[in-house]
C-alpha positions as CSV (number, residue, x, y, z in Angstrom):
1,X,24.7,-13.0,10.7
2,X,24.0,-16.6,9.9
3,X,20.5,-18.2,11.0
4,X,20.9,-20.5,14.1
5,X,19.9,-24.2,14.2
6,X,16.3,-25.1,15.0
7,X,17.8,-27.9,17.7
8,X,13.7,-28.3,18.2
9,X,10.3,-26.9,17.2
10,X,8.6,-26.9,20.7
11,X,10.2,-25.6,24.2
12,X,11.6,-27.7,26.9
13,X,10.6,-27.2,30.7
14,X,13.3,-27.0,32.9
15,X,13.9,-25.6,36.4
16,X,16.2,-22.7,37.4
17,X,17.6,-21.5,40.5
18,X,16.9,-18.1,41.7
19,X,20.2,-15.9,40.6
20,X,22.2,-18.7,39.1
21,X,23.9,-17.9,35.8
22,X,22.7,-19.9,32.7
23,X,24.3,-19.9,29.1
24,X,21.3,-19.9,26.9
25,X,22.7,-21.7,23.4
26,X,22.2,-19.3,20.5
27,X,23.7,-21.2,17.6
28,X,20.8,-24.5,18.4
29,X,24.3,-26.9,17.7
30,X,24.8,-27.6,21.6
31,X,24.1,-31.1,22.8
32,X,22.9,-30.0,26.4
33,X,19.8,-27.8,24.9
34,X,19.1,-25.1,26.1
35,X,21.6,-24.8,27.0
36,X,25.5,-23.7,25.8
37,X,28.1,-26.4,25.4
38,X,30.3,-24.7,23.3
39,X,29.7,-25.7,19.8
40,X,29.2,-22.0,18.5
41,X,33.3,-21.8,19.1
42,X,34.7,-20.6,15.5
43,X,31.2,-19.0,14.6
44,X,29.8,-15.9,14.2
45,X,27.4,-16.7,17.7
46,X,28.0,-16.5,21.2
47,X,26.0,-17.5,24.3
48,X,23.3,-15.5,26.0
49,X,23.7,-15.2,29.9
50,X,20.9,-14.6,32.0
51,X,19.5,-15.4,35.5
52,X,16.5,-15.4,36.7
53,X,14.3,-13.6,39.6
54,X,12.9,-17.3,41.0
55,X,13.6,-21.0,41.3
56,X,10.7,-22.4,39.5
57,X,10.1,-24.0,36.3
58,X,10.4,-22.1,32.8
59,X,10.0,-22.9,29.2
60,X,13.0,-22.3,27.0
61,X,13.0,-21.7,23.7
62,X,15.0,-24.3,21.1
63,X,13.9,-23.2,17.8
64,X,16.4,-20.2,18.2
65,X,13.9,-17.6,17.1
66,X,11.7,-16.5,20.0
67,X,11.0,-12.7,20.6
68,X,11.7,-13.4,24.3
69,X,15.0,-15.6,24.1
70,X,16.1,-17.8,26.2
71,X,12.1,-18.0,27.3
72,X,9.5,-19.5,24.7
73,X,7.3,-16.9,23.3
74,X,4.3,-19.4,22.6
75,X,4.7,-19.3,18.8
76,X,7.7,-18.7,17.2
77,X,8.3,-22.5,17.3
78,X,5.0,-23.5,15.3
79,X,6.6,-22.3,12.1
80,X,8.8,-24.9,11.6
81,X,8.2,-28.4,10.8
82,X,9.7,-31.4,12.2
83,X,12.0,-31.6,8.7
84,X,13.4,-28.3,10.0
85,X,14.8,-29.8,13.4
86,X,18.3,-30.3,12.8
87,X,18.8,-27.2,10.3
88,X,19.7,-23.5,10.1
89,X,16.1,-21.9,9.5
90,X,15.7,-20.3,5.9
């Protein structure tokens, strides 16, 4: 499978509703990070759907690459540079 995007290199804080479906982008080419627009269509990746168990803030990941996706791990992010934002990781 071909490497996502890194569509940033730090995490975003948003707020989610309790139960609420999300579409966590998983090819870092959407323009509404973090979340899916459809710009994976006619690639190999797909969205990730998930809810969560409260309304409260979260951090969600952008560089594509965090162990606990669509949530920011706390470090994933740091290994890519600001160069890096914009392109598949390598």
């Amino acid at each position: 499978m071909p490497s996502p995007t890194v569509a940033a290199n730090k995490p975003v804080k948003v707020q989610l509703e309790k139960e609420r479906k999300y579409y966590f982008c998983m090819c870092g080419k959407s323009s509404n990070q973090p979340f899916c627009d459809g710009s994976h269509k006619g690639s190999e990746f797909t969205p990730m759907a998930f809810t969560c168990d409260e309304t409260r803030d979260y951090f969600l990941c952008r560089c594509k690459h965090s162990a606990t996706k669509p949530y920011c791990d706390g470090s994933s992010h740091k290994q890519f540079a600001d160069d890096q934002v914009g392109k598949p990781a390598s």
